[in-house]
N, C-alpha and C positions, 0 to 999 in steps of 0.2 A: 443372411443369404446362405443358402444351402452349398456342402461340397459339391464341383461337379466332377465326379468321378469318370467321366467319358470323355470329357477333355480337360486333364490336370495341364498344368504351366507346361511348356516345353521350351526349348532350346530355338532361340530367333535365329534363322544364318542371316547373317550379313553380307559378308563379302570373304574370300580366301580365307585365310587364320582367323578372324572377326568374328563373333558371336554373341549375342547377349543370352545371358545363362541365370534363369532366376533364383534369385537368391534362395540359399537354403542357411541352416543354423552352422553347417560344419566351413562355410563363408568368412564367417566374424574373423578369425584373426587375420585373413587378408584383406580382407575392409578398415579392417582399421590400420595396418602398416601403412597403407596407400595415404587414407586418411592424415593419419600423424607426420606422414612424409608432407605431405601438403597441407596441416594446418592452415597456418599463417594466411598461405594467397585463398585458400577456400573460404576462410572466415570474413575475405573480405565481402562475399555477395551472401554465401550461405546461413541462416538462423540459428541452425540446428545445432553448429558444430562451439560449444563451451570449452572453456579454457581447461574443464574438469572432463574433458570428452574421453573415455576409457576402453580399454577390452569388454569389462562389463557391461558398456553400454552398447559396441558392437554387436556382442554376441546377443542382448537383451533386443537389437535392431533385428540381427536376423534370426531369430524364432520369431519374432512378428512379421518380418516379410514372408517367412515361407506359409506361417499358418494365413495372412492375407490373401496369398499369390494363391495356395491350394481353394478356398475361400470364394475367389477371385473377384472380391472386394476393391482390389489395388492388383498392380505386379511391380516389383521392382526386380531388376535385372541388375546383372553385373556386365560391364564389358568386359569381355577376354578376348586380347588379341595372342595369338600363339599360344593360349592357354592360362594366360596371365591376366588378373585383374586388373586393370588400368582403367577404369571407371565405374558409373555406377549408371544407369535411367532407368526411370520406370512411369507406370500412371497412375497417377495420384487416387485419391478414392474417384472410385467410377459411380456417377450417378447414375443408374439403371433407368429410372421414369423416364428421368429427358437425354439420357443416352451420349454422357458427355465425358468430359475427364480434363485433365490439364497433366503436362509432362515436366516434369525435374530433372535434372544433370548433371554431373560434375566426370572432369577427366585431368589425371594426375597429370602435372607441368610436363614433363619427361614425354607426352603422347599428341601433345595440342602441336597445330599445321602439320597434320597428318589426312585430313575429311575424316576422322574417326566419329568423331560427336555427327556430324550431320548425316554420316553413313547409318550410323546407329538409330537415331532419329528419325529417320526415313524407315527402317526397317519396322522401328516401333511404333510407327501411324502406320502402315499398311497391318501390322497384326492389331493393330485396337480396333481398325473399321473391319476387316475381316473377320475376327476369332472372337472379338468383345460385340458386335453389330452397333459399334458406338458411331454416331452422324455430328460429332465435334468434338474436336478434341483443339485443347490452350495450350501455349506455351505464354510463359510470363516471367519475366526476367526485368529486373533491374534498372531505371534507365542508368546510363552511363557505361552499363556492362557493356560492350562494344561486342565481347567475342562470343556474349550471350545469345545475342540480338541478333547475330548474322547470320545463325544457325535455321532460325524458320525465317527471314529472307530469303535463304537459298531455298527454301524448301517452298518457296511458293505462299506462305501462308498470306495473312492480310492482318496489317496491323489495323486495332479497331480502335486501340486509344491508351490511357493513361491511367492507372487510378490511383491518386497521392495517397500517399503516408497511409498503406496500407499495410506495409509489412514492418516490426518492428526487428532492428537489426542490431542487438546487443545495447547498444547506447543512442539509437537516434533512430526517426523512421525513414522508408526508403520508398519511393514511388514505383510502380513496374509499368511496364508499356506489356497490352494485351495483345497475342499475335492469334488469329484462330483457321484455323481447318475445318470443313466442312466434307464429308466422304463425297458428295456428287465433286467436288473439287479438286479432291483428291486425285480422283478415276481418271482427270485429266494431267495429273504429272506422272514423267517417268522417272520414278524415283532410283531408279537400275541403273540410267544416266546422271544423278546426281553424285558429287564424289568432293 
């Protein structure tokens, strides 16, 4: 996919101090303090995150997120509240033909029952069907994750189902329930009022 030079990533507002700010390479080492502050409880849903998880592999993360997000193949964003990282979402690779995507998450212990993640969430489906012209976007989490899952119930989505032992999760597989957004669906929530 070609750079679009006419509208690079920009800066999401969300709400007051709250922002999702996409990743750039000069990122990495506050990704990862957050990260390693929260190993442990991340690794219990997350794939990604290895017990050999690094600066290097940060920093190796965000020069791929910024060269993807310039791209705009994927975006991944940072949450900043007050200027500070305290999480991460973004869209997963964007299938262009059928105009679709699926979302990812995580937000350090320290920030959870705040509405931060659903504030952010919501910010991030009104810029995917506006800026990206995507007509679906997924969210897929985990079953059992509870505070995963409550996040696109508030936000209106529609759980469409199940698919087992799809994700392999360090030592065993793990099922995700599918939840999906549709943009004419969307037009009908006020995402301004969710919180």
């Amino acid at each position: 996919m070609e750079r679009n030079p006419v509208n690079p990533p920009r800066v999401i507002p969300v709400r007051g101090d709250l922002a999702l700010f996409p990743v750039v390479t000069q990122d990495a080492e506050e990704i990862y303090v957050q990260v390693d502050r929260n190993r442990q409880r991340l690794r219990e849903w997350l794939p990604w995150l290895s017990d050999g998880y690094s600066l290097t592999e940060a920093k190796e993360f965000a020069t791929r997120c910024q060269r993807d997000n310039a791209d705009r193949v994927s975006l991944t964003t940072c949450i900043r509240l007050e200027g500070r990282i305290c999480g991460a979402i973004g869209l997963h690779r964007i299938d262009r033909l059928h105009r679709n995507t699926s979302i990812g998450y995580w937000l350090a212990e320290e920030y959870q029952g705040r509405g931060i993640m659903t504030a952010a969430c919501a910010a991030l489906v009104t810029h995917a069907f506006h800026e990206y012209g995507l007509h679906r976007v997924e969210i897929r989490c985990a079953t059992g994750n509870d505070r995963s899952r409550a996040i696109p119930l508030r936000l209106g989505f529609t759980e469409e189902g199940v698919l087992h032992e799809v994700e392999w999760l360090y030592d065993h597989w793990v099922d995700l329930r599918v939840f999906a957004m549709l943009e004419r669906n969307w037009r009908a929530v006020d995402p301004a009022g969710i919180s």
